[in-house]
C-alpha positions, -999 to 999 in steps of 0.1 A, spaced: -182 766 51 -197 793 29 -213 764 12 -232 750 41 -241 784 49 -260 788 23 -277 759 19 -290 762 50 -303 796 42 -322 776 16 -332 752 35 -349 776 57 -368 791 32 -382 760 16 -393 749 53 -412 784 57 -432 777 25 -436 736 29 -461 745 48 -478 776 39 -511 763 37 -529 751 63 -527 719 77 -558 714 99 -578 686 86 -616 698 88 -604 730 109 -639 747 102 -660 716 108 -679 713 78 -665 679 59 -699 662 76 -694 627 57 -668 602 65 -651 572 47 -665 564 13 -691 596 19 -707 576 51 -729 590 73 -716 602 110 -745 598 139 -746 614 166 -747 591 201 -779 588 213 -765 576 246 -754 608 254 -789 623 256 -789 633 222 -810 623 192 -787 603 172 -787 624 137 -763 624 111 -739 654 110 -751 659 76 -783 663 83 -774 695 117 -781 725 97 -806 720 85 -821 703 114 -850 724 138 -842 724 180 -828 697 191 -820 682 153 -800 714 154 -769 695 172 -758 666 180 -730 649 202 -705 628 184 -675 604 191 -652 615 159 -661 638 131 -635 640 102 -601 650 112 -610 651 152 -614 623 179 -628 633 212 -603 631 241 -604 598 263 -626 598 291 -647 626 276 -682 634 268 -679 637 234 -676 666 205 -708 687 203 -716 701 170 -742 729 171 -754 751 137 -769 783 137 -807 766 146 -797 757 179 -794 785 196 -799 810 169 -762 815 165 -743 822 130 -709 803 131 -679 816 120 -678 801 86 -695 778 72 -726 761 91 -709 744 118 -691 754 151 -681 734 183 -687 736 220 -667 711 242 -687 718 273 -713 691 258 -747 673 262 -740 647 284 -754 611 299 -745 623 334 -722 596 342 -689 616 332 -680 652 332 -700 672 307 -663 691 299 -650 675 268 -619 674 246 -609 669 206 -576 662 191 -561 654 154 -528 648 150 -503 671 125 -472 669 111 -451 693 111 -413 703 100 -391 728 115 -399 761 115 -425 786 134 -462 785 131 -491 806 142 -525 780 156 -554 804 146 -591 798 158 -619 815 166 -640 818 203 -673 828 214 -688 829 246 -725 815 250 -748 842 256 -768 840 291 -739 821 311 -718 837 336 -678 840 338 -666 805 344 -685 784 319 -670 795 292 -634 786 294 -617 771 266 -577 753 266 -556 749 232 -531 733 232 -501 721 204 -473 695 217 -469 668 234 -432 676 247 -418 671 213 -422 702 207 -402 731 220 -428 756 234 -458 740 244 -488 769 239 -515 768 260 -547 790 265 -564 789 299 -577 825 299 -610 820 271 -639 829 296 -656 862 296 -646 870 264 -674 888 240 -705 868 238 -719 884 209 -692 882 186 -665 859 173 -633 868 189 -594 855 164 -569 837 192 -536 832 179 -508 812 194 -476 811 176 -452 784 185 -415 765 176 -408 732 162 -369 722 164 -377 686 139 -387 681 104 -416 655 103 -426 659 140 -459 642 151 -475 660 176 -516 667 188 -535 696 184 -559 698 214 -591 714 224 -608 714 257 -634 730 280 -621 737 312 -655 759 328 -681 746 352 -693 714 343 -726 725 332 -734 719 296 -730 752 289 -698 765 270 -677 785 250 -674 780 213 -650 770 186 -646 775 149 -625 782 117 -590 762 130 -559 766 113 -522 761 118 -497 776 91 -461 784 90 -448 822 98 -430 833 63 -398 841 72 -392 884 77 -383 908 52 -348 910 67 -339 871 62 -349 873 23 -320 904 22 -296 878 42 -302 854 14 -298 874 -11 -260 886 -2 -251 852 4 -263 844 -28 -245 877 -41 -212 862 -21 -216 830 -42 -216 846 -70 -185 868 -66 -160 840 -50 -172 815 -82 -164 845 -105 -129 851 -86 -120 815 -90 -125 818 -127 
């Protein structure tokens, strides 16, 4: 019994490292080539000129951004616009890191809500975990264009965590959103999800630096370990 107890102390631990780094493929948008180092173009069906995401930042107006069906690590969601990519030429604001950030609320063709989504899927083993990004509000809109939904699970997972409330927030600063959440399964496939959820307006809030990585475990559980491993110790010396 003592045994088992033990090694699942251990196992615990290892979990809370396994995945100590992050995990988001592309989480601050700036891997701009895909397979084999091709070019991604923009879709010019979606009023927008067609460039390649390479190409954004250092791109003037409207060569600034671009819309796009996939960039590396994310999909847009079905039945959506598409991902907008904006750098700091578009509307003369820095991003987070790098030169890349992401509105959802994006240039459309008209024919389907300008509110847009974008997903990768993770993997995941048992343990807690903290979903870090960044949010912006775009300067000159009103309360109610700007809101923003994350989302991790797809009802594999314990706690689903969900952000509805991104609107309002500062508009001249980047703001850190953290949501921390449970998963019960080692090697649990699951979707990270962004969306816009404001008016419909091709104006929203911004997105940039994503990350998910584990929560070490407290200072308390490394003292628990220790006396079990100090118990170990002292019943193998007994039986000798």
């Amino acid at each position: 019994m003592f045994k088992a107890s033990l090694l699942a102390a251990a196992l615990l631990l290892g979990a809370s490292f396994a995945h100590a780094a992050t995990i988001v493929v592309n989480g601050d948008f700036e891997t701009v080539h895909g397979d084999g180092g091709s070019d991604i173009y923009g879709m010019t069906d979606y009023n927008s000129t067609g460039d390649t995401l390479s190409a954004l930042a250092d791109g003037t107006r409207s060569s600034s951004w671009d819309v796009f069906h996939a960039i590396p690590g994310w999909t847009k969601g079905d039945g959506t616009t598409g991902i907008e990519v904006q750098t700091t030429n578009a509307l003369g604001i820095k991003p987070h890191s790098g030169d890349h950030y992401i509105e959802l609320d994006s240039e459309g063709n008209r024919t389907q809500p300008s509110n847009s989504s974008m997903q990768q899927t993770v993997i995941l083993d048992a343990g807690r975990y903290a979903l870090s990004f960044w949010y912006r509000g775009r300067p000159g809109t009103t309360d109610g264009s700007n809101g923003i939904t994350s989302a991790i699970g797809n009802g594999i997972l314990d706690i689903l965590e969900v952000n509805s409330g991104l609107d309002g927030l500062a508009k001249n600063d980047w703001t850190r959103i953290t949501r921390r959440f449970t998963v019960d399964n080692d090697n649990t496939e699951t979707t990270l999800v962004f969306a816009a959820v404001g008016r419909n307006d091709e104006l929203g809030g911004f997105v940039d630096t994503v990350s998910i990585s584990a929560i070490p475990l407290p200072a308390g559980a490394w003292l628990i370990l220790s006396g079990l491993a100090g118990l170990g110790v002292m019943r193998r010396f007994k039986r000798g």
